[in-house]
MDTraj code that builds the backbone (N, CA, C; nanometers):
import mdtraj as md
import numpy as np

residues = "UNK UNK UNK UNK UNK UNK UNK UNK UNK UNK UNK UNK UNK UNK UNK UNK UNK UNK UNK UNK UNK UNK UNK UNK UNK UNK UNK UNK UNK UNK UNK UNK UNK UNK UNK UNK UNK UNK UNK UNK UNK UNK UNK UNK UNK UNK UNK UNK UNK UNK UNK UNK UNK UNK UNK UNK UNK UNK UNK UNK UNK UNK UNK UNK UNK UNK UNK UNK UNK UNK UNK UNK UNK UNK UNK UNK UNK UNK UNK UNK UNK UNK UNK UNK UNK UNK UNK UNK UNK UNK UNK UNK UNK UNK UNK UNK UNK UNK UNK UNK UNK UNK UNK UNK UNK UNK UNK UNK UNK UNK UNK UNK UNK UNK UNK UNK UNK UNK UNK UNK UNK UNK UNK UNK UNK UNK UNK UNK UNK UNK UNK UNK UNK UNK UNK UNK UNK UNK UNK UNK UNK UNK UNK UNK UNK UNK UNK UNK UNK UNK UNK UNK UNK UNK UNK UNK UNK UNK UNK UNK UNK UNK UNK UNK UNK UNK UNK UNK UNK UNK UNK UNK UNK UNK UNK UNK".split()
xyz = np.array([
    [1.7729, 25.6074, -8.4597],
    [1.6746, 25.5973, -8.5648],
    [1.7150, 25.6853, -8.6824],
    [1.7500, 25.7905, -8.6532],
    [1.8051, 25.8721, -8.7612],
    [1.9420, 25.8656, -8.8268],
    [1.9774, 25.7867, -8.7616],
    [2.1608, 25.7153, -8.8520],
    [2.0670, 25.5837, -8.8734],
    [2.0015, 25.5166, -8.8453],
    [1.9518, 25.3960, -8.9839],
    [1.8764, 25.4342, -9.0795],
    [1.8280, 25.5613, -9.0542],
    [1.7659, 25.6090, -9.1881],
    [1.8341, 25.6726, -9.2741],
    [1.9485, 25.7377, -9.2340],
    [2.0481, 25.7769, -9.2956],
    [2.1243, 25.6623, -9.3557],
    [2.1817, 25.5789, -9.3667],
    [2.2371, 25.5207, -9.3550],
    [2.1565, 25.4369, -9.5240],
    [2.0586, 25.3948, -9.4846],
    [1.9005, 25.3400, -9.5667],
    [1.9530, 25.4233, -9.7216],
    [1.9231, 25.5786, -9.6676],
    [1.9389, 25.6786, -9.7733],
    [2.0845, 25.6757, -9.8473],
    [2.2033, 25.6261, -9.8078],
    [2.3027, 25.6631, -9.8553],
    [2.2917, 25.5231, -9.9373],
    [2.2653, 25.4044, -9.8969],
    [2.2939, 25.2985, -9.9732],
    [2.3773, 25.1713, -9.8838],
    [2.3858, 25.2623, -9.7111],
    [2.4892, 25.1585, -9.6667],
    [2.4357, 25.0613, -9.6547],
    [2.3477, 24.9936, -9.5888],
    [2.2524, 24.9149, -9.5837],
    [2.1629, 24.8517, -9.7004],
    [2.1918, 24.7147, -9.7666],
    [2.1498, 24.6397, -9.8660],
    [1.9838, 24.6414, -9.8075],
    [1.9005, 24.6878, -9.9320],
    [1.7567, 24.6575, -9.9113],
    [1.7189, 24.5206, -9.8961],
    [1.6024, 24.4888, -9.8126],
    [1.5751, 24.3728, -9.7649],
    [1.5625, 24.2190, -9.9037],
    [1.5107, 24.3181, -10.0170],
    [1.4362, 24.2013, -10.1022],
    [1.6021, 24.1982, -10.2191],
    [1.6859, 24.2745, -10.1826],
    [1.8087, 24.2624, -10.2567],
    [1.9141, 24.1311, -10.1848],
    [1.9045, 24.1376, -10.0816],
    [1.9851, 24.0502, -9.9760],
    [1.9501, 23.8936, -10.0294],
    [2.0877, 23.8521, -10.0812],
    [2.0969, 23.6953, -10.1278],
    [2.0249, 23.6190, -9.9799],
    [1.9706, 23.5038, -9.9429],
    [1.8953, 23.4024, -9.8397],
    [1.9577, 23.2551, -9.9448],
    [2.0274, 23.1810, -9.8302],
    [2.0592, 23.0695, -9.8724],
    [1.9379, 22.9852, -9.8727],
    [1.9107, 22.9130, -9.9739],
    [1.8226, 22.7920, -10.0026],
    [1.8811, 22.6830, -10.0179],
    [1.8250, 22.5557, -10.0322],
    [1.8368, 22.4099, -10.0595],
    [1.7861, 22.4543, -10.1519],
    [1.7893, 22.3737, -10.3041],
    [1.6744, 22.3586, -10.3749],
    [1.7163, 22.2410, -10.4616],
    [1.6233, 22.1797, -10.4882],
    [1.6527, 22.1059, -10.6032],
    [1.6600, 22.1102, -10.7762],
    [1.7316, 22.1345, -10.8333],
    [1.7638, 22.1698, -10.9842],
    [1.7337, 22.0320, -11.0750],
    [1.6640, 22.0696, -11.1693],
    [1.5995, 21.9243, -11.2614],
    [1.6394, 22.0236, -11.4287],
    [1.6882, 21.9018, -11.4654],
    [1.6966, 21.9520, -11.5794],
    [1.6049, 21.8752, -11.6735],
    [1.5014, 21.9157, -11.7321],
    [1.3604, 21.8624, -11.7629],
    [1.3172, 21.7260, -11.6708],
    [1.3293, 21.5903, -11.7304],
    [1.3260, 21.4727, -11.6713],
    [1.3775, 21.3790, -11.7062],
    [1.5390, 21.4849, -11.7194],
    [1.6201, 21.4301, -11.7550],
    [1.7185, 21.3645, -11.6336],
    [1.7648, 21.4728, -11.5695],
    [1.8399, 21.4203, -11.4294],
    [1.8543, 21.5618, -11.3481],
    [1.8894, 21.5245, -11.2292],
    [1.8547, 21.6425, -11.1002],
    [1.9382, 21.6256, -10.9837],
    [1.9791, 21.7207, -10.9264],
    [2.0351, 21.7222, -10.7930],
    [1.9899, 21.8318, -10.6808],
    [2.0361, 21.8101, -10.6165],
    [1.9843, 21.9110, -10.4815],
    [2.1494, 21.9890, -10.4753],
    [2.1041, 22.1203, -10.4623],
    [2.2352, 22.1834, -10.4678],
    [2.2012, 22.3077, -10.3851],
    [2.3005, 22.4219, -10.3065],
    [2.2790, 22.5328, -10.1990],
    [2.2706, 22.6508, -10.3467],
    [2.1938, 22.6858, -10.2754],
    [2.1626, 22.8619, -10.4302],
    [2.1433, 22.9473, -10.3223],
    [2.0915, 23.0289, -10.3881],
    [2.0384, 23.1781, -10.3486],
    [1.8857, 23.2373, -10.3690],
    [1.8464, 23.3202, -10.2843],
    [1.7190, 23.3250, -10.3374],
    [1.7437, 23.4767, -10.3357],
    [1.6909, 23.5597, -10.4396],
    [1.6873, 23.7107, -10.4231],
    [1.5568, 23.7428, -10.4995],
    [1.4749, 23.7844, -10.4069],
    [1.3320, 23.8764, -10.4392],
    [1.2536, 23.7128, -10.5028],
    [1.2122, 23.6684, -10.6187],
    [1.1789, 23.5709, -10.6386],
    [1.2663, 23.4968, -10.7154],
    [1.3473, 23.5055, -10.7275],
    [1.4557, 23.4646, -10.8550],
    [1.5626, 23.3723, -10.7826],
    [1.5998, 23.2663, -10.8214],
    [1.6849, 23.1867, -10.7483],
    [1.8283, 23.1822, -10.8429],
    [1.9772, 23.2582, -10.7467],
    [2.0935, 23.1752, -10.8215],
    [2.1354, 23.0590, -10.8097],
    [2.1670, 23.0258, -10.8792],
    [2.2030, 22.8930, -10.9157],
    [2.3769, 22.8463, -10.9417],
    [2.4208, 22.7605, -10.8622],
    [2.5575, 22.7785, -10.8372],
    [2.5957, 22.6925, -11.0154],
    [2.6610, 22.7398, -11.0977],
    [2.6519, 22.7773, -11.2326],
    [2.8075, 22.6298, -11.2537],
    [2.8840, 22.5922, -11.1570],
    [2.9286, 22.4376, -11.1221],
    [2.8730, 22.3733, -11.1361],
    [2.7698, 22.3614, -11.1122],
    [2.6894, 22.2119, -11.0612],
    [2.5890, 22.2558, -11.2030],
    [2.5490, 22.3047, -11.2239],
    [2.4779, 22.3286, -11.3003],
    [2.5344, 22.2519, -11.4755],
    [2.6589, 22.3272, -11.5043],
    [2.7201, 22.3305, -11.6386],
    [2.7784, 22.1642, -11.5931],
    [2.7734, 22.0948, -11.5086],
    [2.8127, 21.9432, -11.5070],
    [2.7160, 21.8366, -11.5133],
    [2.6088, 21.9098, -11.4817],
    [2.4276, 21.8514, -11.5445],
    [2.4639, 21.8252, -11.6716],
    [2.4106, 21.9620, -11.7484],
    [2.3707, 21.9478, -11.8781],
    [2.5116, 21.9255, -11.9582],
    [2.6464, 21.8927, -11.9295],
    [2.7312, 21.8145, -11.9995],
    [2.8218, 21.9344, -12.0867],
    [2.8470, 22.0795, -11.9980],
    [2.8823, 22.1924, -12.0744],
    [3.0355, 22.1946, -11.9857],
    [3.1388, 22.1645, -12.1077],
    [3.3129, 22.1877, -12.0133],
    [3.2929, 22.2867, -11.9583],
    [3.3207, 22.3447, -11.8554],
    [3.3845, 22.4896, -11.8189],
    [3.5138, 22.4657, -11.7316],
    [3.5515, 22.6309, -11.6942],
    [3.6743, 22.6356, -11.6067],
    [3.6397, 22.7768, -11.5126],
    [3.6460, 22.7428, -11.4071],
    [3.6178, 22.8525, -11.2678],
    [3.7496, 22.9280, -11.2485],
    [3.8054, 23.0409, -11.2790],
    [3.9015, 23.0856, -11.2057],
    [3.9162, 23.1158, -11.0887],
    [4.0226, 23.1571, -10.9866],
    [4.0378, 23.1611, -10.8669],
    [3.9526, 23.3052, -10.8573],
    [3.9315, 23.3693, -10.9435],
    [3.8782, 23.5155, -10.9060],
    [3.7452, 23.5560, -10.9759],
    [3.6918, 23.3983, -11.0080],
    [3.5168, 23.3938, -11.0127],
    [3.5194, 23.4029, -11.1774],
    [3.5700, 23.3782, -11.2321],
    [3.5792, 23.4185, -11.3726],
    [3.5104, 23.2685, -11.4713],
    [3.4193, 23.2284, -11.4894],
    [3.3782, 23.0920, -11.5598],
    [3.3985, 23.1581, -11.7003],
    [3.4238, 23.0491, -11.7968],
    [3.5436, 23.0110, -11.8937],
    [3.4109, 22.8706, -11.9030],
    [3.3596, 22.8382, -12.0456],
    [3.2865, 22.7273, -12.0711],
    [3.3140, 22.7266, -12.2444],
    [3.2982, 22.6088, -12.2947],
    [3.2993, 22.5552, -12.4512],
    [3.1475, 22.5072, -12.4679],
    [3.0809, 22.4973, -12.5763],
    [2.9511, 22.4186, -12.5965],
    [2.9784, 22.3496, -12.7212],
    [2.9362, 22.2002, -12.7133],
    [2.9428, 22.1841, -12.8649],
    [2.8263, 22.1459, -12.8748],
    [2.7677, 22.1608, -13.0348],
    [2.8683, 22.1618, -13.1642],
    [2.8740, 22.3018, -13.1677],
    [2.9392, 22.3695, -13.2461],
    [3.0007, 22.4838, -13.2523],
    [3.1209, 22.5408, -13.1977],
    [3.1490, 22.4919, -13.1174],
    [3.2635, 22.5549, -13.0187],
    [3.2527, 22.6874, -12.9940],
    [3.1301, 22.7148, -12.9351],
    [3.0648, 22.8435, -12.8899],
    [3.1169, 22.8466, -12.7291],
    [3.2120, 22.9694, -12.7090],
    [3.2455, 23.0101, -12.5926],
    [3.1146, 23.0823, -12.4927],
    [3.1204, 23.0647, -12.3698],
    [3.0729, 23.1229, -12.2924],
    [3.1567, 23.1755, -12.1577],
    [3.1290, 23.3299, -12.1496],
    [3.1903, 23.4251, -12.0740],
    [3.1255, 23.4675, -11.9535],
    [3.1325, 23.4221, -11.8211],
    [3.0221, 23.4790, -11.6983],
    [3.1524, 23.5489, -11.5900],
    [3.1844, 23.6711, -11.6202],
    [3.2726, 23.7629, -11.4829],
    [3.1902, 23.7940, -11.3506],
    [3.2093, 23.8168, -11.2550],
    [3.1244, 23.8461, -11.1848],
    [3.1208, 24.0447, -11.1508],
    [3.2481, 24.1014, -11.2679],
    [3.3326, 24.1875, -11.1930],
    [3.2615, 24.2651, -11.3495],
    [3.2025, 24.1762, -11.4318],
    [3.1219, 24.2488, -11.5339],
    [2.9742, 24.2507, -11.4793],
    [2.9378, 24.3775, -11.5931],
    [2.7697, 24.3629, -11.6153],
    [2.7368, 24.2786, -11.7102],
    [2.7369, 24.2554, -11.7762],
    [2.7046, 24.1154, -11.8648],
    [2.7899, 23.9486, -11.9405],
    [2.7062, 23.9178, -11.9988],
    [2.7277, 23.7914, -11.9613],
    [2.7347, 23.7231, -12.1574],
    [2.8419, 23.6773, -12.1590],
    [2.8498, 23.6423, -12.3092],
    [2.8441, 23.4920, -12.3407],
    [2.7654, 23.4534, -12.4400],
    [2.7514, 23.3307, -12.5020],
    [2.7139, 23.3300, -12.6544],
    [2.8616, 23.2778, -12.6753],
    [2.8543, 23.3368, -12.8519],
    [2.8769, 23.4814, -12.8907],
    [2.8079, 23.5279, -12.9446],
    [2.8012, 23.6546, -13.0070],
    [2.6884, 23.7334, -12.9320],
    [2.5937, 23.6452, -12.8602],
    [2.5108, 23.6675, -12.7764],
    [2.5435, 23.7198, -12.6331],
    [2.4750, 23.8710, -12.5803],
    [2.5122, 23.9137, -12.4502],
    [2.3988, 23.9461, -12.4150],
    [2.4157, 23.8704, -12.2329],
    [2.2796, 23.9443, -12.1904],
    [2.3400, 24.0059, -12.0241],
    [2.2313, 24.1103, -12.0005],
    [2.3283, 24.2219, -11.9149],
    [2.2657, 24.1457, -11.7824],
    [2.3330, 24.1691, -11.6769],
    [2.3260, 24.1053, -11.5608],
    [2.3574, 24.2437, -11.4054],
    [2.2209, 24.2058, -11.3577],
    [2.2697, 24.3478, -11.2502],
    [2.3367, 24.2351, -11.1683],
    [2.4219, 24.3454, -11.0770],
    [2.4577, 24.3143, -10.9177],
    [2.4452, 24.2347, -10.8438],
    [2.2759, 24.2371, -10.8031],
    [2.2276, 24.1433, -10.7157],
    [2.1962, 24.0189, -10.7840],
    [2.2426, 23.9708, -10.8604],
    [2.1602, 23.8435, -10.9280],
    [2.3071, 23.7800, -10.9968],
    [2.4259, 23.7860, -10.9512],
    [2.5582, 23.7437, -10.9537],
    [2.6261, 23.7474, -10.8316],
    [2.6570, 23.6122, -10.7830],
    [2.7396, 23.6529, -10.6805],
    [2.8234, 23.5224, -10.6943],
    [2.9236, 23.5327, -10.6733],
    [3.0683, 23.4610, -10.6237],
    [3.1219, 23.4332, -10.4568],
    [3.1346, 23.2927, -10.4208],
    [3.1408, 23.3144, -10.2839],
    [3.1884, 23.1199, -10.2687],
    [3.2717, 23.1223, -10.1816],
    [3.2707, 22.9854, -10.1372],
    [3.3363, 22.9122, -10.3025],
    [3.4273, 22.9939, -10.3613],
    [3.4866, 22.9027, -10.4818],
    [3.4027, 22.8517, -10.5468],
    [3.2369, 22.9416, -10.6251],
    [3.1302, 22.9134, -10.6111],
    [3.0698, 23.0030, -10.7097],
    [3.0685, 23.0256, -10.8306],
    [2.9740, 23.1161, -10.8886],
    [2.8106, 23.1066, -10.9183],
    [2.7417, 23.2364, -10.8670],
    [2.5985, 23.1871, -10.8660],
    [2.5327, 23.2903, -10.9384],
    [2.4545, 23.2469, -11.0692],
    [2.3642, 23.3097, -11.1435],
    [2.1846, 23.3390, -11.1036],
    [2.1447, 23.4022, -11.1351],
    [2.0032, 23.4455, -11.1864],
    [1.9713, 23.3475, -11.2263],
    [1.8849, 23.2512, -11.2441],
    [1.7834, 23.1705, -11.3377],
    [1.7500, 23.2392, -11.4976],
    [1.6580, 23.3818, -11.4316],
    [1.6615, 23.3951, -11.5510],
    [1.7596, 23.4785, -11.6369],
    [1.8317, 23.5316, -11.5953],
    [1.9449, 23.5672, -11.6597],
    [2.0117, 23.4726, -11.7542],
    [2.0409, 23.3490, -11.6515],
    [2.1257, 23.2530, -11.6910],
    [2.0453, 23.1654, -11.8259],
    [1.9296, 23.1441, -11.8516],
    [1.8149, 23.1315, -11.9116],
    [1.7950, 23.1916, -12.0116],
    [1.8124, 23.3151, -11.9968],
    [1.7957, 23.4319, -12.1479],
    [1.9139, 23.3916, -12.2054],
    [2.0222, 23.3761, -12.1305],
    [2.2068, 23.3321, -12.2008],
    [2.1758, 23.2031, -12.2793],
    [2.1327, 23.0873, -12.2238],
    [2.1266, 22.9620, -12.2847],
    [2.0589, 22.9730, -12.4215],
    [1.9507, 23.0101, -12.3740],
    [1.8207, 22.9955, -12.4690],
    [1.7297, 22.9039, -12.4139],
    [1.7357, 22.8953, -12.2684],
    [1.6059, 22.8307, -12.1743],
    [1.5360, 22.8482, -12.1107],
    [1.4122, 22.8231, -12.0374],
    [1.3856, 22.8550, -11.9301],
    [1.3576, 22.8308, -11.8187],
    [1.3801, 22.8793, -11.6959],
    [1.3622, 22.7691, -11.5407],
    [1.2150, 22.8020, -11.5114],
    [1.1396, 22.7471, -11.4288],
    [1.0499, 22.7162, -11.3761],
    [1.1073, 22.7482, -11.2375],
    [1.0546, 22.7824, -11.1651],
    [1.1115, 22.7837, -11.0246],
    [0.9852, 22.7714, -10.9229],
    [0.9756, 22.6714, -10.8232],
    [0.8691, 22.6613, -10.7631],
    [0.8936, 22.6551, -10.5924],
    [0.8897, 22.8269, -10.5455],
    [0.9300, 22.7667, -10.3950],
    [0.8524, 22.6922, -10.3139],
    [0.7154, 22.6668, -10.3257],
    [0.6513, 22.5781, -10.2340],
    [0.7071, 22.4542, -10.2599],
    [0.7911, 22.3654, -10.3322],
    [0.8471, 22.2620, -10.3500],
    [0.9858, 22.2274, -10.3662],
    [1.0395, 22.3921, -10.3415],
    [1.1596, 22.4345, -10.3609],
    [1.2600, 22.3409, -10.5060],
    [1.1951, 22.3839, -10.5965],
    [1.2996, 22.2988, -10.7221],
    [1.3061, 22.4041, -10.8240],
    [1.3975, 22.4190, -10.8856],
    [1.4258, 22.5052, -11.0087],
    [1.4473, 22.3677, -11.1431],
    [1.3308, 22.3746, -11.2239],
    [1.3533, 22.3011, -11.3491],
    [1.3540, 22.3674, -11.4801],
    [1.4563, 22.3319, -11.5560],
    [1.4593, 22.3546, -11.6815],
    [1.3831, 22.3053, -11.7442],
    [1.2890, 22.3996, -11.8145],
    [1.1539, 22.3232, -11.8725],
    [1.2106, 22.2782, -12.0314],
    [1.2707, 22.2796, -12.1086],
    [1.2743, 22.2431, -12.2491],
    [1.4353, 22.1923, -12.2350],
    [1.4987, 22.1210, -12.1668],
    [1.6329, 22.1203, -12.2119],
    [1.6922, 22.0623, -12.3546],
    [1.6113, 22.0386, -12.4675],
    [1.6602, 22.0210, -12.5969],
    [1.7205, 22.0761, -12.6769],
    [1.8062, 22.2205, -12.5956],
    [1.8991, 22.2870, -12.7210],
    [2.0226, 22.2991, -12.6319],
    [2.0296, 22.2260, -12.4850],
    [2.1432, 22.1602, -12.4438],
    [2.2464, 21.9908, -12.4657],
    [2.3487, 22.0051, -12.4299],
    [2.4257, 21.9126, -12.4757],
    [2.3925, 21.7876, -12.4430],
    [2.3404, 21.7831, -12.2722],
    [2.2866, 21.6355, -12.2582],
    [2.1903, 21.5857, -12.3118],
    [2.0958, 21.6822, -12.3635],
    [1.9898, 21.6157, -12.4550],
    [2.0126, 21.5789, -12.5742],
    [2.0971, 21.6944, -12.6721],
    [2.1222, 21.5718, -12.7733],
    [2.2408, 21.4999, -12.7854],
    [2.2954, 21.4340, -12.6526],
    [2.3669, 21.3487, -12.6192],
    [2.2795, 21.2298, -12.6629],
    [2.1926, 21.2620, -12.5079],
    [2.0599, 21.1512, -12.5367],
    [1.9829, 21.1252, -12.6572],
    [1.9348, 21.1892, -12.7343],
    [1.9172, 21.1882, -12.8901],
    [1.9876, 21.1333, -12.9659],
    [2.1053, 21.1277, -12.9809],
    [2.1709, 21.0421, -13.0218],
    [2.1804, 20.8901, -13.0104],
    [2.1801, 20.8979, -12.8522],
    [2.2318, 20.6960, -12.8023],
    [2.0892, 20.6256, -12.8310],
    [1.9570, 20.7368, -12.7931],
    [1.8959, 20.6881, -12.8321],
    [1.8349, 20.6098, -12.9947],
    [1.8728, 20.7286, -13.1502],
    [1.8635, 20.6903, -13.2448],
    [1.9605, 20.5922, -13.2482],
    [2.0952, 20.5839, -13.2151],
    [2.1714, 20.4740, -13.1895],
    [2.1235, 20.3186, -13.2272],
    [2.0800, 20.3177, -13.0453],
    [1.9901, 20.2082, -13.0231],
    [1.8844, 20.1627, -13.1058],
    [1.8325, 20.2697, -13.1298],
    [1.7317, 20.2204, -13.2203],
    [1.7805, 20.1596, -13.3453],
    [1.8510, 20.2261, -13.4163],
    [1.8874, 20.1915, -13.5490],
    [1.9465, 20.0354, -13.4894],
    [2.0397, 20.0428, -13.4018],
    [2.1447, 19.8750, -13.3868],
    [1.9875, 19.7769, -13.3450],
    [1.8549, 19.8356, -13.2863],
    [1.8104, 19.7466, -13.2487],
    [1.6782, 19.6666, -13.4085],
    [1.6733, 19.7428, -13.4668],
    [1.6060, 19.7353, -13.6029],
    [1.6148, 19.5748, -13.6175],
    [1.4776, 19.5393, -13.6607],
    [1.4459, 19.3891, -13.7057],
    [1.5145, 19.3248, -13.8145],
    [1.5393, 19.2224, -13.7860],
    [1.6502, 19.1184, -13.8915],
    [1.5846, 19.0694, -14.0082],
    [1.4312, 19.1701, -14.0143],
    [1.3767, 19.2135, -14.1673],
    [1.4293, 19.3015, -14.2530],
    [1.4878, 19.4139, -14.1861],
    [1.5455, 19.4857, -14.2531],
    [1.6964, 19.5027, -14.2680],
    [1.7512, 19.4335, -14.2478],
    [1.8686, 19.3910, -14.3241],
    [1.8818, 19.4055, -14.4796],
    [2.0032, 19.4391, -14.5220],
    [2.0274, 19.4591, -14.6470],
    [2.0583, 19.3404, -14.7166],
    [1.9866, 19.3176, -14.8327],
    [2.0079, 19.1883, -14.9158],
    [2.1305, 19.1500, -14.9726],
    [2.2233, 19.2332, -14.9889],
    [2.3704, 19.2088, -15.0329],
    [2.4149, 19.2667, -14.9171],
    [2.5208, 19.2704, -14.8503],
    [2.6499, 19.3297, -14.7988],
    [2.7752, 19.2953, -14.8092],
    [2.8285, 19.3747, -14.9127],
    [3.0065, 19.3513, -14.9045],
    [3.0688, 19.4024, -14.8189],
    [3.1699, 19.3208, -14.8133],
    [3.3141, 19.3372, -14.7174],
    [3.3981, 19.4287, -14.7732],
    [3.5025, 19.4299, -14.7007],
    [3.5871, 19.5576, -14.6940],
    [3.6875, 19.4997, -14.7997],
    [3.6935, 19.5677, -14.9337],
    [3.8624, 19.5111, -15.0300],
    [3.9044, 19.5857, -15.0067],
    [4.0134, 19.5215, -15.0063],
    [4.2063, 19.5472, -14.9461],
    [4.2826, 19.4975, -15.0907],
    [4.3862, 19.5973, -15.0805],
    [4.4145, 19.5956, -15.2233],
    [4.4921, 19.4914, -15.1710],
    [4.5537, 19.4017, -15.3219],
    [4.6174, 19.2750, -15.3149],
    [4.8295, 19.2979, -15.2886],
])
top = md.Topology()
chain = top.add_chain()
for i, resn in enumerate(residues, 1):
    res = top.add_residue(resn, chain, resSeq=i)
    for name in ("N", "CA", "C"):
        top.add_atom(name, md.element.get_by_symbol(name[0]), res)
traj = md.Trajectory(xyz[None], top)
């Protein structure tokens, strides 16, 4: 009893509500699209394996062998920086600090904080364990949304009534 309390006291022993617990959960990115993916749960905060995630919302990245994610966003060509071997976490010019327990790397696998990862974007998760799903409640200042914004004005514009057609249209001159 007195070497686990010792032990408690020195730090050898990870406190109970610090200790990552594997979850299922399901990840929604508004109602837009969703998968079921393995995370983490620490104290109430769920990581989120930050792979599966950045292939949702339509963000390139690159995983190094030694946990290192490497991501582009467009428009801008705004880099994003997640080490696991740092305290914080860069996107853009933007840094937000990240403890210990709420980063972990494992299984060729990097896994974020929600809200960490959230304060970085400029989003926020919802996380609901009685239904176990983590959703991104606003995803409109990610890439798949104004992906979708787009195909949608798209469509719309190609689908426009054959009232509004333009009364003249010329063709293309080509010099002679």
């Amino acid at each position: 009893m007195l070497a686990l309390l010792a032990a408690l006291t020195l730090g050898a022993v990870a406190p109970r509500d610090t200790t990552p617990e594997a979850v299922v959960i399901e990840l929604r990115i508004g109602r837009i699209t969703g998968t079921t993916v393995q995370a983490y749960r620490v104290r109430s905060e769920v990581l989120l394996p930050l792979s599966q995630f950045f292939q949702l919302v339509e963000i390139r990245h690159r995983l190094t062998p030694d946990g290192r994610l490497e991501a582009t966003v467009d428009p801008g060509n705004l880099g994003i920086v997640i080490d696991p071997r740092s305290d914080s976490m860069q996107y853009g010019a933007r840094r937000v600090r990240i403890e210990r327990e709420f980063i972990r790397y494992e299984s060729a696998e990097l896994y974020v904080g929600s809200e960490r990862l959230g304060d970085l974007l400029g989003v926020m998760f919802a996380v609901d364990w009685s239904d176990l799903t983590a959703t991104v409640i606003d995803p409109s200042s990610l890439p798949i949304a104004r992906r979708l914004r787009r195909e949608a004005a798209r469509e719309a514009y190609l689908r426009r009534p054959d009232g509004m057609r333009a009364d003249l249209t010329l063709g293309l001159q080509r010099p002679s």
